[in-house]
N, CA and C atoms as a LAMMPS dump frame, in Angstrom:
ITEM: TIMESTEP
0
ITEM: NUMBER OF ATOMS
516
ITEM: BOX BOUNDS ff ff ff
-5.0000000000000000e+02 5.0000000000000000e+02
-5.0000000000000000e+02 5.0000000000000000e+02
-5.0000000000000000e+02 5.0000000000000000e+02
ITEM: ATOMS id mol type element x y z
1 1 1 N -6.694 469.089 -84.3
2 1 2 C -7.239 468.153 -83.318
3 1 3 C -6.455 466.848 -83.38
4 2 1 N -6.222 465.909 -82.149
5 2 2 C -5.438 464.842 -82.219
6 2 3 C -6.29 463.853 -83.013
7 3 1 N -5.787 462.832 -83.564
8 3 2 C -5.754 461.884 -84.543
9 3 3 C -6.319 460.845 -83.238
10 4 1 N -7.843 460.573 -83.092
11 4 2 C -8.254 459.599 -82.009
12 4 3 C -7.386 457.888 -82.62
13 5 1 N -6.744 457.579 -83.588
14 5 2 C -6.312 456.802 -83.899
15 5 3 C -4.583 456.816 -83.706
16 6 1 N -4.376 457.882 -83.628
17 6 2 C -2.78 457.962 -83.205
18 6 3 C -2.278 457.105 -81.913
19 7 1 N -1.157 456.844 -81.482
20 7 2 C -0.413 456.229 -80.216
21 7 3 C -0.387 457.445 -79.777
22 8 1 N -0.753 456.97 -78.174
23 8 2 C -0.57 458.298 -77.729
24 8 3 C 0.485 458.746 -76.99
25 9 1 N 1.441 457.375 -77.563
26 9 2 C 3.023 458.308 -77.044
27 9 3 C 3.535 458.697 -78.527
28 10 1 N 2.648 458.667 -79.405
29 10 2 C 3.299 458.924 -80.986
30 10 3 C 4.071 458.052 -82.041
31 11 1 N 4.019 456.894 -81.014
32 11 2 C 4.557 455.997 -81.512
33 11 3 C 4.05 455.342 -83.01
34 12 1 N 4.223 454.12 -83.621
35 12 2 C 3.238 453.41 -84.55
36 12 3 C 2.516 452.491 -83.807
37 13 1 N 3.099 451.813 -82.582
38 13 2 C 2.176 450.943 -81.83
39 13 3 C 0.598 451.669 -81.792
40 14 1 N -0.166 450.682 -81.468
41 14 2 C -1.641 451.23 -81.058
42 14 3 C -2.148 451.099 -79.5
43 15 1 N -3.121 452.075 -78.737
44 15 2 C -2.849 452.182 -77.509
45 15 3 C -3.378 450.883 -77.075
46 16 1 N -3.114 450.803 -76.052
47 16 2 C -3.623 449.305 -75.517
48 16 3 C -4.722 450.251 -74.25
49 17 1 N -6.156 449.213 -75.018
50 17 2 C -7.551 449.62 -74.022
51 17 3 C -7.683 448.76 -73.164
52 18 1 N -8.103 448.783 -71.872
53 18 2 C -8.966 447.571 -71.384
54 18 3 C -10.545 447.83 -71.501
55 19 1 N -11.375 446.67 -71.171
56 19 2 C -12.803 446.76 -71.332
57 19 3 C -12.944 446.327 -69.832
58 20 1 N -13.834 446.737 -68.985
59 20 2 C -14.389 445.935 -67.609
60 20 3 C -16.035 446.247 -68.087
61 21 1 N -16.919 444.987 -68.22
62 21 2 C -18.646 444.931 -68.108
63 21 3 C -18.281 445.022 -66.691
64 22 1 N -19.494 446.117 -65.76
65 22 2 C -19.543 445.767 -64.523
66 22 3 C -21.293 445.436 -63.998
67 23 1 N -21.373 444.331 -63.772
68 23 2 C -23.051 443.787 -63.99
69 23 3 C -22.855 442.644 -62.854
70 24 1 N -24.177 442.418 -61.982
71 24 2 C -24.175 441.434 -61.557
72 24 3 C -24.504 440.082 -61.984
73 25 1 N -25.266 440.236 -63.035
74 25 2 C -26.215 439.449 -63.809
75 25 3 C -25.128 438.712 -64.722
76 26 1 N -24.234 439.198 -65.701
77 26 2 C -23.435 439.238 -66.581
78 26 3 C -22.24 438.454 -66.034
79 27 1 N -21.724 438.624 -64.638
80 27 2 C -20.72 438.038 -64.45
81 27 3 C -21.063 436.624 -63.821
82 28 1 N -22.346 436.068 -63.488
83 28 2 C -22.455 435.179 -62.952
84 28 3 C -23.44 433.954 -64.204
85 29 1 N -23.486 434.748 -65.755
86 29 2 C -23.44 434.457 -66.479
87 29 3 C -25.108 434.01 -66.72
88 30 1 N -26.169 434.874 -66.149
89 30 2 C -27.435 434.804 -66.159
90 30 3 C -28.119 435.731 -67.417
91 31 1 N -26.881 436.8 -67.936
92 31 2 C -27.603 436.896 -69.286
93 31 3 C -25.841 437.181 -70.206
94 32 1 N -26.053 436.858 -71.352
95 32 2 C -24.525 437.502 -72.314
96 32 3 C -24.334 439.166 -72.175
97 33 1 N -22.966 438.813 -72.072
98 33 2 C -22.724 440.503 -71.835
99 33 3 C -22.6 441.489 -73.187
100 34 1 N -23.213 442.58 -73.348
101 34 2 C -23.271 442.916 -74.384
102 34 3 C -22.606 444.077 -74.84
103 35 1 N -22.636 444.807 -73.38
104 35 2 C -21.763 445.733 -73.258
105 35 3 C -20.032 445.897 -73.984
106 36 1 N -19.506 444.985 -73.053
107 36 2 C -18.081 444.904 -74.109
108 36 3 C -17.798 444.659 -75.122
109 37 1 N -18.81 443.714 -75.573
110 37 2 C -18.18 443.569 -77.223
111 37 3 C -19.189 444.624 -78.214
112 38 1 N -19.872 445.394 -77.825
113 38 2 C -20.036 446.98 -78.111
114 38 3 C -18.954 447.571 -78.209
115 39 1 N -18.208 447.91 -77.218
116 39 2 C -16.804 448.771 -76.831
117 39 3 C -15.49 447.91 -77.561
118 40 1 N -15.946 446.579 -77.737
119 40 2 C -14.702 445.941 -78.352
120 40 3 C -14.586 446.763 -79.678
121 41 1 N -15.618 446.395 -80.331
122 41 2 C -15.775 447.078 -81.954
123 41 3 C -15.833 448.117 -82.143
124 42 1 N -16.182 449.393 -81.033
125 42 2 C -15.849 450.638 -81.469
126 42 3 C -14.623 450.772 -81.338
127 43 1 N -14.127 450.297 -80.266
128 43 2 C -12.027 450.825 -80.182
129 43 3 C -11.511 450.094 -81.344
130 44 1 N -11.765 448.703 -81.952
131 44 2 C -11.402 448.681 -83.095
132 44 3 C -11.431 449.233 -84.384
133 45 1 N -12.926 449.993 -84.179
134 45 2 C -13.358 450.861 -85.512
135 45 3 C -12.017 452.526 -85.243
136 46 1 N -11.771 452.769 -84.101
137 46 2 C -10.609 453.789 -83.267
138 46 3 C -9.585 452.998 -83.361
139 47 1 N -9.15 452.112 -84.515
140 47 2 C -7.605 451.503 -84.494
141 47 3 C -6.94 451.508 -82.822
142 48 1 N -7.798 450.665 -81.826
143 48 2 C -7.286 450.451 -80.606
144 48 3 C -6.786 449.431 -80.518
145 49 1 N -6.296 448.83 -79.474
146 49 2 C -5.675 447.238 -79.503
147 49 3 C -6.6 446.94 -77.746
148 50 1 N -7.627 446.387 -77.844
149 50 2 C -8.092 445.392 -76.697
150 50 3 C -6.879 444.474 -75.86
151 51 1 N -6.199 445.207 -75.107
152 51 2 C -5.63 444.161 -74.308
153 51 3 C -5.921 443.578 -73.484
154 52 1 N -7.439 444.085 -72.717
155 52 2 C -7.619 443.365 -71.5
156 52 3 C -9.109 443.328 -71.145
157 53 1 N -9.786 442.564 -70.886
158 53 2 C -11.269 442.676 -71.11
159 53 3 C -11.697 441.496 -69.681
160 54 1 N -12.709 442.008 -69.117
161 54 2 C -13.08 441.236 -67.821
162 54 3 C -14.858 442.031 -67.647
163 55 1 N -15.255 441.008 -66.808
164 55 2 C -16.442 441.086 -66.399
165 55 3 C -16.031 440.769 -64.758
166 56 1 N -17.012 441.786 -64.323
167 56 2 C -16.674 441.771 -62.512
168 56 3 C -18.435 442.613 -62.534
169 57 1 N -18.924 441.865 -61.147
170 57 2 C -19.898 442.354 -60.432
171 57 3 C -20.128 443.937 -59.79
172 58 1 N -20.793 444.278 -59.608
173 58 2 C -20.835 445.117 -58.758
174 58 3 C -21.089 445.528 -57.586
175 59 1 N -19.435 445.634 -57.508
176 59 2 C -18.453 445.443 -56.19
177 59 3 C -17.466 446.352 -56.662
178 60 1 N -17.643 447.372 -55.486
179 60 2 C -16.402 448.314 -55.497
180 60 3 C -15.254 447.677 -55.344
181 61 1 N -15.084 446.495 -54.432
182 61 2 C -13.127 446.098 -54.708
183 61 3 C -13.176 445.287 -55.347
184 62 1 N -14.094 444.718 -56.376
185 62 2 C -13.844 443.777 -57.146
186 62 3 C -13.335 445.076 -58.849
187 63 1 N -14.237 446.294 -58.664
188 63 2 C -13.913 446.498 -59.74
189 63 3 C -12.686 447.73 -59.706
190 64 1 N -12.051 448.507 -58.29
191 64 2 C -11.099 448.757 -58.131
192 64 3 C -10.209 447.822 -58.466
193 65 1 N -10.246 446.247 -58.073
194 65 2 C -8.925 445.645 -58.739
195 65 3 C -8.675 445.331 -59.998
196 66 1 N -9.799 445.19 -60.146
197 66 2 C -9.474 444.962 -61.84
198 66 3 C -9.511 446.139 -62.909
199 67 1 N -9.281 447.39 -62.026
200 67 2 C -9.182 448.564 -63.145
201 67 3 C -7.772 448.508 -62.558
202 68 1 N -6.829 448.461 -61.641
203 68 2 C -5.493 448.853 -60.753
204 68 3 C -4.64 447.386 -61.98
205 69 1 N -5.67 446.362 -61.742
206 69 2 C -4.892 445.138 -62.96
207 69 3 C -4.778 445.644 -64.414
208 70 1 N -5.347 446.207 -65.171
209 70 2 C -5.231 446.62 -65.99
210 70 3 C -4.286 447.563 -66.593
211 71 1 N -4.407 449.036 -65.266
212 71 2 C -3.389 449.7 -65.346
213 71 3 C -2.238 449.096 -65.416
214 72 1 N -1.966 448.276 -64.7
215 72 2 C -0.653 447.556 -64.372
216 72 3 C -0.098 446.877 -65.698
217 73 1 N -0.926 446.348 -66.116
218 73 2 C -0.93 445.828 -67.595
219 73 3 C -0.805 446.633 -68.973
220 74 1 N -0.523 447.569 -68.751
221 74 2 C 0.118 449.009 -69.47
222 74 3 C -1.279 449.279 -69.841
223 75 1 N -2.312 449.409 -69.999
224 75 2 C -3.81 449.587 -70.665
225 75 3 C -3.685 451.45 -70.638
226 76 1 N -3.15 452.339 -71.15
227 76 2 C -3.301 453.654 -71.627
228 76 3 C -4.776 454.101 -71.238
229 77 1 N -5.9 452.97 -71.442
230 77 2 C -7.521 453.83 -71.401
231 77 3 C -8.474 452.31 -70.863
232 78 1 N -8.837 452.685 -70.402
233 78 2 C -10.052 451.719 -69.447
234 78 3 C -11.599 451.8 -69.666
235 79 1 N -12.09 451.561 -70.124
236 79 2 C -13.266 451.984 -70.619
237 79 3 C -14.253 450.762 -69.669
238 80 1 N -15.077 451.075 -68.727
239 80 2 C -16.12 450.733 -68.128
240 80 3 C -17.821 450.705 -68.848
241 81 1 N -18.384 449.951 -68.577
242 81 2 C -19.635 449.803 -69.108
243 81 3 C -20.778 449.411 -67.861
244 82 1 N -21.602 449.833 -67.384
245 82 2 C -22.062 449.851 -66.466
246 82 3 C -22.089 450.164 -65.278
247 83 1 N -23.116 449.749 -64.057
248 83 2 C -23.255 450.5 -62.658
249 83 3 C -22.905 451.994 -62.404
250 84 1 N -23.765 452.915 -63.494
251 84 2 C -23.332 454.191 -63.805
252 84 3 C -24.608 454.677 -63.529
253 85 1 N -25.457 454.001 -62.926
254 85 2 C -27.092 454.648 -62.852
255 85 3 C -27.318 454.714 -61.204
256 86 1 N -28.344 454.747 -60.647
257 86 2 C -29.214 455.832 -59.381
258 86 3 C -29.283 454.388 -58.431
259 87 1 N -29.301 453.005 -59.25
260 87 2 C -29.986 451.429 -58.528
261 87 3 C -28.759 451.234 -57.357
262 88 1 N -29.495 450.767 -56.416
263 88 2 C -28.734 450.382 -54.977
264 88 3 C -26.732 449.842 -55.732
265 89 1 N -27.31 448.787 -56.422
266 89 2 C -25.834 447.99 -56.9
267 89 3 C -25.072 448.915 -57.589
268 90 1 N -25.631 450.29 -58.353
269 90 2 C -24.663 450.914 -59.217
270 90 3 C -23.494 451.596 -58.437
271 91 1 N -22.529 451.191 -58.211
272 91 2 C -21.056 451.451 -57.478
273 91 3 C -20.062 452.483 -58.393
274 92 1 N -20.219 451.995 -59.72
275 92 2 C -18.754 452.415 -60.615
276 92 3 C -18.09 453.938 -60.238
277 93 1 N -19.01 454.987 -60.174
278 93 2 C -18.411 455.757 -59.712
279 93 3 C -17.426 456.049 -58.524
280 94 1 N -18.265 455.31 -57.317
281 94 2 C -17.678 455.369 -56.177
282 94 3 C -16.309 454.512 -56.371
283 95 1 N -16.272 453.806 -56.959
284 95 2 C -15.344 452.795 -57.11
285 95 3 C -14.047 453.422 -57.822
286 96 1 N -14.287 454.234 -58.554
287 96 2 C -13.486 455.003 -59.159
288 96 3 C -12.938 455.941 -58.576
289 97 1 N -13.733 456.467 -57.841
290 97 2 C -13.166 457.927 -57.084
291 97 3 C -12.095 457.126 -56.162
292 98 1 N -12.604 456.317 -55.397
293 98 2 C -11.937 455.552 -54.212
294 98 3 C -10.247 455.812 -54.402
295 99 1 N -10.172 455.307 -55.651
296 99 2 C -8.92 455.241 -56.349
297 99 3 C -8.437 456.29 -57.516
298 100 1 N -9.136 457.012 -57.648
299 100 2 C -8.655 458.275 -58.973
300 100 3 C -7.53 459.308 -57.833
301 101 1 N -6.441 459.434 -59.17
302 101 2 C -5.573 460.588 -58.253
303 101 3 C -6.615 462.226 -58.779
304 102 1 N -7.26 462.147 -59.547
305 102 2 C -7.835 463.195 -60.462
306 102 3 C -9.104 462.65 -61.281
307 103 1 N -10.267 463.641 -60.756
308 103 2 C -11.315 463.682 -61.382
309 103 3 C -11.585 464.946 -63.322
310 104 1 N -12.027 464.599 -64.152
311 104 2 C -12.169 464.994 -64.998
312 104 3 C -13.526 465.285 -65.225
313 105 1 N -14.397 466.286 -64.963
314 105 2 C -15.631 466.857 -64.722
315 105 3 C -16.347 466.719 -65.825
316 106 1 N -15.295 467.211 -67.349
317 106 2 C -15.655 467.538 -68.424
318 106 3 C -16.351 466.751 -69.2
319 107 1 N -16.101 465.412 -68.8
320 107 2 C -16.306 464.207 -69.775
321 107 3 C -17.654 463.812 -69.514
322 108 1 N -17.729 463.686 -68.074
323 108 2 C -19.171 463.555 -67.594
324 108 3 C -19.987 464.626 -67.883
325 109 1 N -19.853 465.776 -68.14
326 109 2 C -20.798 466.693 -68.434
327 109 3 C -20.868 466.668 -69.855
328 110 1 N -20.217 466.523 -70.322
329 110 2 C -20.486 466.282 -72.481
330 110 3 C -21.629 464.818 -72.615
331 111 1 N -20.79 464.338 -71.844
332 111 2 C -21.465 462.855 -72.15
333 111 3 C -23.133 462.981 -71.896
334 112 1 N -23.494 464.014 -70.39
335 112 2 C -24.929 463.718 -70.224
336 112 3 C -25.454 464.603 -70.826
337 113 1 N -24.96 466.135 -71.361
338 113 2 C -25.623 466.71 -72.076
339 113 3 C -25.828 465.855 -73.412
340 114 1 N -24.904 465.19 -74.003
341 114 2 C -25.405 464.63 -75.749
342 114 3 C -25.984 463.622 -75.717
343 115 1 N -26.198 463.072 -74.392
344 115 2 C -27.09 461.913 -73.965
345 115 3 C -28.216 462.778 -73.939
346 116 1 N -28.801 463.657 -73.184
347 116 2 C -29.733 464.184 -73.216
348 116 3 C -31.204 464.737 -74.36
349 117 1 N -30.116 464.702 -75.516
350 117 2 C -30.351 464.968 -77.052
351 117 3 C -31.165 463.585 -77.063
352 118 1 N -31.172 462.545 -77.048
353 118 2 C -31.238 461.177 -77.364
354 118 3 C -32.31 460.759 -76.486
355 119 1 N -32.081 461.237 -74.991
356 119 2 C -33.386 460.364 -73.997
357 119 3 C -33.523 461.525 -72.459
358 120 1 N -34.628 461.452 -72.006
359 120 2 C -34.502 462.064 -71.232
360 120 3 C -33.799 461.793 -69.581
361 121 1 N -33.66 460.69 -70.379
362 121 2 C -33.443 459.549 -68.788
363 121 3 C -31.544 459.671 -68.576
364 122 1 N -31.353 460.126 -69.655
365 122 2 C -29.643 460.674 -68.765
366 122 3 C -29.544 461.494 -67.959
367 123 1 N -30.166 462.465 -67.913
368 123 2 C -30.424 462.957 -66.846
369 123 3 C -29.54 461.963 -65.553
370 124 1 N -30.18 460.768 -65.361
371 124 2 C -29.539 460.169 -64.27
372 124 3 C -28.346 459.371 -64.402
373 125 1 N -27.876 459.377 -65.231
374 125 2 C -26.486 459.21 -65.479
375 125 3 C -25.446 459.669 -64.818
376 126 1 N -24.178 458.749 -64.462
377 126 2 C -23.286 459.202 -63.693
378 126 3 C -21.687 459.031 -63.822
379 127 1 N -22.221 459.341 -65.705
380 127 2 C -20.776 459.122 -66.105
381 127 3 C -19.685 459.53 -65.427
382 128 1 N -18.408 458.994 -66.066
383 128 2 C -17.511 460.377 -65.294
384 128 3 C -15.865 459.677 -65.927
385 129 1 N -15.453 460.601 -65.909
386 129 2 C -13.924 460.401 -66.356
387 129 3 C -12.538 460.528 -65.214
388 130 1 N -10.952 459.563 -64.917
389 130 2 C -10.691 460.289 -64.07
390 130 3 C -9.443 459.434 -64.6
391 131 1 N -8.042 459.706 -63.937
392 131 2 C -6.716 459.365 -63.81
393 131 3 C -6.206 458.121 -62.748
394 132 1 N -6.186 457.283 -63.313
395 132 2 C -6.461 455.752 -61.642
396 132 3 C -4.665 455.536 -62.49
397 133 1 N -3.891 455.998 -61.742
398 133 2 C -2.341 455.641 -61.819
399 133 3 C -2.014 456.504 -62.896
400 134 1 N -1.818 455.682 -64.362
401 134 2 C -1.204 456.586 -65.289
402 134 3 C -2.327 456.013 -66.336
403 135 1 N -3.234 455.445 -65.97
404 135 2 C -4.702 455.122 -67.392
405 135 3 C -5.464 456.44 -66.774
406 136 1 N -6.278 456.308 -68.359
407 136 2 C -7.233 457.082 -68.666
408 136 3 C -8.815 456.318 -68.413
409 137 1 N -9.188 456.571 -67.356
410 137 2 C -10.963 455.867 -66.908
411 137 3 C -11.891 456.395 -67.768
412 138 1 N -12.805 455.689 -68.221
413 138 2 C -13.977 456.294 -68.575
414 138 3 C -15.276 455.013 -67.817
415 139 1 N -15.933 455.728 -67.3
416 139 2 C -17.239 454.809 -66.633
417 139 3 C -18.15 455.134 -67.525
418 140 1 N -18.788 454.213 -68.893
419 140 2 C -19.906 454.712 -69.792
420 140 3 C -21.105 454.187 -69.096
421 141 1 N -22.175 454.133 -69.202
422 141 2 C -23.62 453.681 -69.311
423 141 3 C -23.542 451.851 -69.351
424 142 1 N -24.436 451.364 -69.063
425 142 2 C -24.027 449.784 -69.169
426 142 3 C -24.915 449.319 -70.882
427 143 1 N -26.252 450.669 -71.137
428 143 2 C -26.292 449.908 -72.643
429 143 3 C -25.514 450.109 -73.307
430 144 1 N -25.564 449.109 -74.443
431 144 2 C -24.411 449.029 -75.405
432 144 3 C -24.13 450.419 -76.049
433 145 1 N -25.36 450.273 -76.71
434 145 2 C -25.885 451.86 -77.66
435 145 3 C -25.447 453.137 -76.727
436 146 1 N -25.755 453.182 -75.405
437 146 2 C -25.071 454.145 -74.982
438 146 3 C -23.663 454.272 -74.379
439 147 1 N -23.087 453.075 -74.309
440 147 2 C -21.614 453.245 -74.136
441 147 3 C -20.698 453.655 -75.072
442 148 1 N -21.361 453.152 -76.707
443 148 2 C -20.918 453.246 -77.758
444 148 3 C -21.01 455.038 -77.97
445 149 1 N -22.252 455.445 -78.024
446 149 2 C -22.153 457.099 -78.184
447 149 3 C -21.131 457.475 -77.421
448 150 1 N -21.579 457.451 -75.327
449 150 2 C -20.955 458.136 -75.208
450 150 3 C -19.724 458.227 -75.305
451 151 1 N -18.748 457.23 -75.532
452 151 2 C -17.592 457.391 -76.048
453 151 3 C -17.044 458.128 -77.365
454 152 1 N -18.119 458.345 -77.997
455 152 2 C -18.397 458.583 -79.505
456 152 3 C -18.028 460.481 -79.357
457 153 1 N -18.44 460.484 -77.954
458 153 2 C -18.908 462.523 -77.687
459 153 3 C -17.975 462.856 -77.221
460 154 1 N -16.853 461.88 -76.389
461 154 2 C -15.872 462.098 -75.88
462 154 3 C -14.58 462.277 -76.597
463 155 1 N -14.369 461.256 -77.696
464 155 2 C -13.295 460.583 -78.601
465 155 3 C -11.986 461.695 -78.929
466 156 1 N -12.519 463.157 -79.049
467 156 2 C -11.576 464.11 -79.661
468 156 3 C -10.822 464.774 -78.484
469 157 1 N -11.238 464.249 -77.316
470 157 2 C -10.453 464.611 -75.799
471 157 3 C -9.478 463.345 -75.41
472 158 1 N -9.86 462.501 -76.287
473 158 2 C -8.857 461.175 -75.384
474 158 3 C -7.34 461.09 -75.541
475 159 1 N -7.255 461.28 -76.928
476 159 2 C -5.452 460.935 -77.225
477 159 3 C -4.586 462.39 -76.389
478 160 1 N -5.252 463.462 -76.506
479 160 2 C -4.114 464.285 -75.368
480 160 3 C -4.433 463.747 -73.778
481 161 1 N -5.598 463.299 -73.32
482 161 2 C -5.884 463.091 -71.763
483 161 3 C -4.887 461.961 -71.474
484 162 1 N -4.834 460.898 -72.606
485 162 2 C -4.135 460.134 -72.332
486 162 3 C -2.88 460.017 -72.242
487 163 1 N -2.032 461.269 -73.399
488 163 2 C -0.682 461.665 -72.765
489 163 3 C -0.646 462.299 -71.702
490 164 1 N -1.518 463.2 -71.058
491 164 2 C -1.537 463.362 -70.051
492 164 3 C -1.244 462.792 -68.755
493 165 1 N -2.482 461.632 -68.965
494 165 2 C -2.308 460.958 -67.945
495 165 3 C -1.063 459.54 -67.793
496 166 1 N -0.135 459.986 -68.751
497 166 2 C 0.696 458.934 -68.814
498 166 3 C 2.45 459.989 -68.629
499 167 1 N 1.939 461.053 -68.197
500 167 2 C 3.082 461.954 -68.025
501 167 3 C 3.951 461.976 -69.392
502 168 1 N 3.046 461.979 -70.787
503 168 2 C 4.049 462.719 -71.505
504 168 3 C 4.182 463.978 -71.914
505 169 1 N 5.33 464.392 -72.337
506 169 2 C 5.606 465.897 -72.018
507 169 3 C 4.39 466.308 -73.47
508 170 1 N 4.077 467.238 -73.385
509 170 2 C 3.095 467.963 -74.206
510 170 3 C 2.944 469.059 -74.632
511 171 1 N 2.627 469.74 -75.327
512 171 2 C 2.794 471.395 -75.441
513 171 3 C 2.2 471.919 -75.174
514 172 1 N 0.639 471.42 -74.518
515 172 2 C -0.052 472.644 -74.321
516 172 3 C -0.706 471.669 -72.977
């Protein structure tokens, strides 16, 4: 199994993540965001390197640009935290698809089954994983605790998705 701590061009560098909180509340600074610095400390506990971290509303072109900024910013993996639920404002998905060259089915279905173990309320969850240029998306849950798992259920799929999605050659 890949080394979730490896570069995932194999290098010694470490991959460079971005974080986006996507909250309305959070970006207009009506409560602390708690979400990312959840995700900060697990990719660090995953020897990641945080290169890029933002809070944006929920707003599909607010948070299409700032996942397209990131990419741009070499970010290998994107990790989202919120607007992943059933409420009028929850966008992230749509926002993602808008712009994914490739959907990844798998991730979202691990994630809500081992969520499921935990609460019954994933069920409405709308995780989902996908390819936006040459990063690796993940849209988690906006609680902390559950952004943190579900990344936690995912972790042993990321370092090949991410050569993948960065066109390096691979063996299998």
């Amino acid at each position: 199994m890949p080394d979730p701590h490896s570069h995932p061009n194999g290098g010694a560098s470490q991959m460079q993540v971005g974080i986006i909180t996507v909250s309305d509340r959070a970006s207009q600074g009506v409560y602390e965001d708690l979400g990312g610095p959840a995700l900060r400390a697990a990719a660090a506990g995953y020897g990641w390197n945080v290169a890029a971290e933002a809070i944006v509303p929920d707003d599909l072109q607010r948070l299409q640009d700032a996942i397209r900024s990131f990419s741009a910013q070499g970010c290998a993996l994107i990790l989202t935290t919120g607007g992943t639920g059933i409420a009028e404002r929850d966008v992230t998905p749509e926002a993602i698809r808008g712009i994914m060259r490739v959907e990844i089915p798998g991730f979202g279905e691990l994630m809500r089954m081992k969520s499921l173990e935990l609460t019954p309320n994933a069920i409405l969850s709308r995780c989902l994983a996908a390819v936006v240029e040459r990063s690796l998306v993940i849209a988690l849950p906006g609680k902390p605790q559950g952004a943190v798992d579900c990344l936690g259920f995912v972790i042993g799929a990321i370092p090949h998705t991410v050569k993948l999605a960065q066109r390096v050659p691979t063996s299998c």
